[in-house]
C-alpha positions in Angstrom: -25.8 43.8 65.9 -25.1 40.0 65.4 -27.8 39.1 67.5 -30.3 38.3 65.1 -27.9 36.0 62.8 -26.8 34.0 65.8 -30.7 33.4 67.5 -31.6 32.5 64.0 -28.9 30.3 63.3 -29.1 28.8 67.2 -33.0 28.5 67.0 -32.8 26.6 63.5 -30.3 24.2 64.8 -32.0 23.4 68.4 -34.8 22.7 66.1 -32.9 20.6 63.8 -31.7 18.6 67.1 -35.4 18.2 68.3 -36.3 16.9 64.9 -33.1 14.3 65.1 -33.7 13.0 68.7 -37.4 11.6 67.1 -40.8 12.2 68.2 -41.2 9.6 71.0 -38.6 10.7 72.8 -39.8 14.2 73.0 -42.6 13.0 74.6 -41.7 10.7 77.3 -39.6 13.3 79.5 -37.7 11.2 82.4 -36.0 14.0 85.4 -33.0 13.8 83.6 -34.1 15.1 80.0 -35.9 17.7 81.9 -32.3 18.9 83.4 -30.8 18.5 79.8 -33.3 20.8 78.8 -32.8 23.6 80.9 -29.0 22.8 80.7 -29.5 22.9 76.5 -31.5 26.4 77.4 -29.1 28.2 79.2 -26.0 27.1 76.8 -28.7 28.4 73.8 -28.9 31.7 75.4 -25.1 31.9 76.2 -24.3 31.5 72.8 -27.3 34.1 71.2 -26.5 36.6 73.7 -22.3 36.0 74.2 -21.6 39.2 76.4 -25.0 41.2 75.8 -27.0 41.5 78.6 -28.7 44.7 77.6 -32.2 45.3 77.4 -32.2 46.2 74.2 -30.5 42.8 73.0 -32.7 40.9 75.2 -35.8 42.5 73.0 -34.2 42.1 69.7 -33.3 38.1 70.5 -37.0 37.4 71.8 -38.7 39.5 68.7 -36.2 37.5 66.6 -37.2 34.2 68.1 -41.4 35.3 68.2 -40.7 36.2 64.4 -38.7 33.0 63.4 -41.7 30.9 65.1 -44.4 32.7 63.8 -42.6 32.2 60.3 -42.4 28.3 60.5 -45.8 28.1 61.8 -47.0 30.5 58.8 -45.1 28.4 56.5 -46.3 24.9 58.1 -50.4 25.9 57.3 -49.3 27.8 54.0 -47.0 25.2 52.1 -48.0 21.1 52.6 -44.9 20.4 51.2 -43.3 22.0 54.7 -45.8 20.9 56.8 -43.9 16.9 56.2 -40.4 19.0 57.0 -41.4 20.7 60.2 -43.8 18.4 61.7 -43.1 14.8 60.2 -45.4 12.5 59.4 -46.8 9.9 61.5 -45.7 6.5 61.3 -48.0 3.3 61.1 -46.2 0.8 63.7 -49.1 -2.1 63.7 -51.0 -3.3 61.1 -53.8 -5.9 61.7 -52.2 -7.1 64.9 -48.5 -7.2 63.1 -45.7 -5.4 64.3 -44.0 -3.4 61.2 -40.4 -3.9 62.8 -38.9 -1.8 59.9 -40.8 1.4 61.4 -40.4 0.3 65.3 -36.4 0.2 64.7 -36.1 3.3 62.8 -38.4 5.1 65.5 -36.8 3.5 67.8 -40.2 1.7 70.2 -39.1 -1.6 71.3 -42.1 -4.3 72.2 -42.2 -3.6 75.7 -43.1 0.4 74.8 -45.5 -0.3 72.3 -47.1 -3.4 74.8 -47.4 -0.9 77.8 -48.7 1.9 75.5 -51.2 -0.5 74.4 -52.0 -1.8 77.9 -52.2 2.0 79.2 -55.2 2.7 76.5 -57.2 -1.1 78.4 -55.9 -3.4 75.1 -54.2 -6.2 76.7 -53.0 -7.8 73.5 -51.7 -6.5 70.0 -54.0 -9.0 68.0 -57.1 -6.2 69.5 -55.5 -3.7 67.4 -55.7 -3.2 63.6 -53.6 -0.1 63.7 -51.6 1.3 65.8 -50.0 5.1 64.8 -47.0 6.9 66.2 -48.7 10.4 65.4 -46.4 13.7 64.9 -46.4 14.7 68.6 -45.1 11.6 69.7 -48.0 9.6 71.3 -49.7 6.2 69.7 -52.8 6.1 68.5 -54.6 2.1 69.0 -57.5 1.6 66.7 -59.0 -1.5 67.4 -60.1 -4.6 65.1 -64.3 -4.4 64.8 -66.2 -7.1 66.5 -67.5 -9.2 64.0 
């Protein structure tokens, strides 16, 4: 009964991958992430399952995966210090109308997504925005400067 090992060990490495890839990528899904996904799905449940294609391995892998995530979420609103570890933190990109290229690079937003991002929520310029956020889940968050 290696099944749970291998769908903990599995599941704790797609998630380390998800982590890795960053948060904007995650959600900005083009056709062909969409296809990886699926293709990354079916290689995850070749390699949990191998040959078992019982019923009974089937309901141990999926209990072992609905514990796993119930675990991490438990452990995400229980322990702050795992809540910066499972979810990250989200990551000032603008301050006062100044790109902070350090955090752009390392997120990897060029200009031109952090422009049409900006231009989809009606700012057409950076210098309208005193912050703008990457948050956790990937979108940016503008808050504009006050009209004085």
């Amino acid at each position: 009964m290696d099944l749970v090992p291998r769908t903990v060990v599995i599941l704790l490495f797609v998630y380390l991958i998800a982590r890795s890839v960053g948060k904007r990528e995650l959600s900005t899904l083009e056709p062909f992430d969409l296809i990886m996904l699926v293709v990354i799905g079916d290689l995850v449940q070749q390699g949990i399952t191998q040959n078992d294609d019982s019923v009974t391995g089937t309901i141990v892998v999926l209990s072992t995966l609905a514990l796993v995530v119930v675990g991490l979420s438990y452990l995400n609103l229980r322990a702050p210090s795992a809540r910066k570890i499972l979810d990250g933190e989200p990551v000032v990109l603008v301050v006062a109308g100044d790109m902070l290229e350090g955090n752009m690079r390392r997120e990897r937003i060029t200009t031109e997504d952090l422009m049409a991002e900006a231009r989809q929520q009606q700012l057409s310029s950076l210098d309208e925005v005193q912050w703008a956020i990457l948050e956790t889940g990937g979108k940016i968050s503008f808050i504009p400067k006050q009209q004085s």
